[in-house]
C-alpha positions, -999 to +999 in steps of 0.1 A: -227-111-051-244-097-079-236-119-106-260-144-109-235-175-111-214-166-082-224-169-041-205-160-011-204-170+023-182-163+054-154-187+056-142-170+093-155-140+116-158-123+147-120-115+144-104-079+151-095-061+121-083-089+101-064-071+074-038-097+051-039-132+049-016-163+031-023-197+023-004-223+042-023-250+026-058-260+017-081-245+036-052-237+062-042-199+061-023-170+086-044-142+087-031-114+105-053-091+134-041-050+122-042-035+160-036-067+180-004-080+166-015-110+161-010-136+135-038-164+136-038-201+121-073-203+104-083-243+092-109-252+079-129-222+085-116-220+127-091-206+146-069-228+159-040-207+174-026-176+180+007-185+161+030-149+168+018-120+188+037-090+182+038-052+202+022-028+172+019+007+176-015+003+157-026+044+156-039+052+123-032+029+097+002+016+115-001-023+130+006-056+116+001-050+080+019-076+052+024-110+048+041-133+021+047-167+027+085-178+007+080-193-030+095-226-017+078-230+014+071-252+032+106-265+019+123-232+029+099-222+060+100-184+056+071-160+068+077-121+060+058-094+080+056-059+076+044-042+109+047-006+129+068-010+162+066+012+194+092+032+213+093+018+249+087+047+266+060+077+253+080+105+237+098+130+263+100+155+235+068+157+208+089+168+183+115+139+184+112+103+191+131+087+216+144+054+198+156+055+160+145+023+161+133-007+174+153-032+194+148-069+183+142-079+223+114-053+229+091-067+195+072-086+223+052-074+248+015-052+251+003-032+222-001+007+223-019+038+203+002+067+209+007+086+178+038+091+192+051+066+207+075+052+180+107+053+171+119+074+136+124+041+122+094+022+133+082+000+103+097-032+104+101-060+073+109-091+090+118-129+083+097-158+109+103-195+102+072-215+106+080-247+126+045-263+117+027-246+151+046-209+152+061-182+141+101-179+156+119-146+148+144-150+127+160-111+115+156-081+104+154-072+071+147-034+066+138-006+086+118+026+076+097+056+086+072+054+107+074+090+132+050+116+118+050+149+132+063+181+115+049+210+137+089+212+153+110+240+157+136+228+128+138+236+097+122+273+108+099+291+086+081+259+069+040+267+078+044+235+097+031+248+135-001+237+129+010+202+109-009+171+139+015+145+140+000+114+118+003+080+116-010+071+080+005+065+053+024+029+056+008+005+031+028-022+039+016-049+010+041-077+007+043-098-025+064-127-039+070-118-079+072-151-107+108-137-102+111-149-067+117-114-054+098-102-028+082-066-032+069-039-006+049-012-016+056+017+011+034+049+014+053+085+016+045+089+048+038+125+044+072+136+030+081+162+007+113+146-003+133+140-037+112+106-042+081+125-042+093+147-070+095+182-054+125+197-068+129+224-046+156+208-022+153+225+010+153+198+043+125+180+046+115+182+080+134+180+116+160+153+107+175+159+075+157+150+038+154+156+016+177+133-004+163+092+004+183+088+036+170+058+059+147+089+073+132+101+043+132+067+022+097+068+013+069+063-012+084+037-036+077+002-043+112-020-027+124-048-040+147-074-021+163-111-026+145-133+001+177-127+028+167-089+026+195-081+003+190-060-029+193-077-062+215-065-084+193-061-114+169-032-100+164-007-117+188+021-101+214-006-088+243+015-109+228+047-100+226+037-061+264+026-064+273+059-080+261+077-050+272+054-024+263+052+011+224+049+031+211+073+004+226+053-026+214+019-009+181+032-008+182+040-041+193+005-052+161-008-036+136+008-051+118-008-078+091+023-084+087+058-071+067+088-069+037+064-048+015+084-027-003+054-006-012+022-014-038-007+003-039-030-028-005-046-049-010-080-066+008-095-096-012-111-128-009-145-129-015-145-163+010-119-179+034-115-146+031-075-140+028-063-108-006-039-104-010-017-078-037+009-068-034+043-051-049+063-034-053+102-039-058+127-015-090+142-031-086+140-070-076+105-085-075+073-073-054+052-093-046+018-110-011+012-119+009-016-140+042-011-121+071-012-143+111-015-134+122+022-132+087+043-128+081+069-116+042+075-111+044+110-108+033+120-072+032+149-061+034+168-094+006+144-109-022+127-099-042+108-125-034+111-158-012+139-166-029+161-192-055+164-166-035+180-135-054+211-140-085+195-129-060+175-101-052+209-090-088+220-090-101+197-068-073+197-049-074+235-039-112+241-036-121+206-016-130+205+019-132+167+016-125+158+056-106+192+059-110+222+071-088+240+045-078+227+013-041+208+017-021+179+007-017+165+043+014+184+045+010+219+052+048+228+035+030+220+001+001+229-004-022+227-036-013+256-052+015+247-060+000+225-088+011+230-123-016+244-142-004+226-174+008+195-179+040+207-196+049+224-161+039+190-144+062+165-164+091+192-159+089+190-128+091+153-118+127+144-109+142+117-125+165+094-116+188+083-141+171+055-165+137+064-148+106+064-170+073+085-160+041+059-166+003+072-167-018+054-150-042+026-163-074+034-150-084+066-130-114+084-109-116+117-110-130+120-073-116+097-049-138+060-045-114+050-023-100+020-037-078-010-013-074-045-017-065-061-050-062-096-063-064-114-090-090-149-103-060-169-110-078-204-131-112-218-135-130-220-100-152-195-104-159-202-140-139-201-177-145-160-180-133-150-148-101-166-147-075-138-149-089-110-137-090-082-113-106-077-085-108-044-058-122-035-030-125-004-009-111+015+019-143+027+029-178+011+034-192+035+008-209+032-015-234+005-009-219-003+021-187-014+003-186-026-031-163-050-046-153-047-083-142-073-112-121-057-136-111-075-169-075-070-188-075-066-223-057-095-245-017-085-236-028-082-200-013-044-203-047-022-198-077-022-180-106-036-206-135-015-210-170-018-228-186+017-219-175+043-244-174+068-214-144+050-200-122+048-232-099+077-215-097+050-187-107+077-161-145+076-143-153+106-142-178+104-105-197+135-102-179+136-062-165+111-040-175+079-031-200+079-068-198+050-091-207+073-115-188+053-149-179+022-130-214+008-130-197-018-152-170-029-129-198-036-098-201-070-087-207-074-051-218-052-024-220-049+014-182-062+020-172-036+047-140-019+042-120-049+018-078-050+025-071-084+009-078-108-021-064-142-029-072-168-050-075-198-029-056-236-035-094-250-039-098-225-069-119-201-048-121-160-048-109-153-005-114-114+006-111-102+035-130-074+057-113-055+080-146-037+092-166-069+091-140-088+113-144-118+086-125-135+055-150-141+024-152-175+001-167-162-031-179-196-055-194-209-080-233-210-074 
């Protein structure tokens, strides 16, 4: 730590990618193992047991992802998970899986890497009850996208032949709102469908699209009543009706669109909004307040939007990881940018009520950001209670850096003392640069961070996935 009243010490390691964790109870906490499938009881700083162990398809960022334990708990014993499935056999055919989904009796068994071995429908939101020991499956609650691999025969004439099948792009960040609903933030998973704004409404890829079917459902913030079912006050509820069927339930569900990826959602115990961060391809990393009804522009828009020229600038001359410039899908690539931000706002579709929001805070070249949290009281001392903080999704710089991040008096904006910042974007001089974020920097050498939680003894909790370890961050 680099602020001279706080310490930090490891509360847990030598564990394989640890990547979300939930309180149970002081000092008692599920922490869940990304590749393994495995959801461990941590007390008092040791493993005690191996409460669940699931069969993840873990290629890529796929694996045992979310967890939210229920508001009542441990009155109404409800643990949700958000983890990638496999098919039970490899594929026969590379360009179509063999399952649409996963059977309930085959989430059991050994683990597996394929990138394409799972079914279309291979991320899984599901319900446990904790009995005091375990984990015991309880249902299903939704089903989505998890097959990545475009370079088919059908549609023809897309550019896709030399699209590699992918497994990125899942999030998979569960939270409980003050409203008692529970919210999934869900990456696009590579599509080029109606939710990622492209109006031009050819099929998506080998199985339909682009319309929000179950197989093209992607890149939106979900929001569901405990049992799974969709509360009637979201957003599009009317609009979802109106359309009827899976594309019109999918569009009931959704709480925010136009989301690109997403490692870090939290919600402010102070003022009650939901904040997420995304992540760019090569040009902005964002900070979002999510509101009912958004649309955060992607793919038309990344950062704010009277920038997109420079969006598309990077975006078409950067070799960032790449060979040539792209977008991860081949079928759009960066030029088709707007070059003004008059084009870009025309272009985002909007669903009916839907407002476009800019984005709180920005960096012009990608830092990478993941896990998010918020200080929620007086444990690490009066002026850190409410706010923000973020870690990384690489180990770079400074061999991961961890940032505090104050909100300004109506908890709607990112507070700021550097007159640099007052457009809200950091404008790095490349990627991975703290260039303008100097004054967010409070700890360093944290690995690659994919959780934060205020703990029930008042403490800061993160946790490392490349470190293997959950943090305790104090009072000195």
């Amino acid at each position: 730590m680099l602020h001279p009243n706080l310490t930090v010490k490891p509360v847990v390691s030598n564990l394989d990618l640890p990547v979300s964790m939930a309180f149970i109870g002081t000092q008692d906490f599920l922490l869940l193992e990304k590749n393994t499938g495995r959801v461990k009881r941590v007390v008092n700083g040791v493993v005690q047991s191996t409460v669940l162990d699931l069969s993840v398809n873990s290629n890529s960022e796929r694996g045992l992802l979310g967890i939210a334990i229920h508001p009542d708990f441990p009155r109404t014993p409800w643990v949700y998970l958000f983890w990638t499935c496999h098919s039970t056999a490899p594929p026969a055919n590379q360009f179509f899986p063999d399952e649409r989904r996963c059977l309930d009796a085959n989430i059991f068994g050994p683990d597996v890497t394929d990138v394409l071995q799972v079914p279309l429908l291979g991320n899984r939101l599901d319900r446990f009850i904790w009995n005091g020991a375990t984990l015991t499956y309880d249902r299903n609650l939704l089903m989505l996208r998890a097959f990545q691999n475009d370079g088919g025969i059908n549609p023809p004439n897309q550019g896709d032949a030399d699209q590699p099948p992918r497994g990125n792009h899942n999030a998979g960040v569960l939270r409980f709102g003050p409203d008692r609903k529970l919210y999934l933030i869900f990456g696009d998973q590579g599509r080029r469908g109606r939710l990622q704004n492209t109006t031009d409404l050819i099929p998506d890829d080998q199985f339909g699209g682009p319309e929000p079917d179950d197989a093209h459902f992607s890149g939106v913030v979900i929001r569901l009543n405990d049992d799974g079912t969709t509360p009637r006050d979201n957003p599009f509820f009317n609009a979802g009706a109106a359309t009827g069927g899976e594309i019109g339930a999918n569009i009931q569900r959704i709480f925010t669109y136009g989301v690109r990826n997403s490692f870090g959602m939290a919600f402010d115990p102070k003022g009650g909004n939901l904040w997420y961060q995304e992540n760019g391809e090569d040009a902005f990393d964002e900070i979002n307040r999510a509101e009912a009804g958004m649309n955060g522009g992607w793919i038309q828009i990344a950062g704010p939007s009277s920038r997109v020229a420079e969006y598309r600038q990077i975006e078409t001359t950067s070799l960032h990881g790449e060979t040539t410039p792209n977008l991860q899908q081949l079928r759009w690539g960066p030029e088709r940018i707007a070059t003004t931000q008059q084009a870009a706002l025309s272009r985002l579709l909007m669903l009916p009520g839907a407002h476009y929001n800019e984005p709180e805070f920005s960096w012009k070249y990608v830092l990478a950001p993941a896990g998010l949290g918020f200080m929620n009281g007086r444990g690490l001392g009066p002026q850190f209670d409410g706010d923000m903080f973020l870690g990384f999704a690489v180990p770079l710089p400074l061999g991961g850096p961890l940032f505090r991040m104050q909100l300004t008096g109506n908890r709607r904006k990112i507070a700021v003392d550097d007159r640099r910042l007052e457009d809200r974007v950091a404008d790095n001089l490349t990627f991975n640069d703290l260039t303008e974020s100097e004054e967010f920097l409070i700890g360093r050498d944290f690995g690659v961070v994919t959780d934060i939680h205020t703990g029930p003894n008042g403490n800061l909790f993160v946790v490392s996935l490349t470190q293997g370890a959950v943090y305790e961050i104090s009072r000195r």
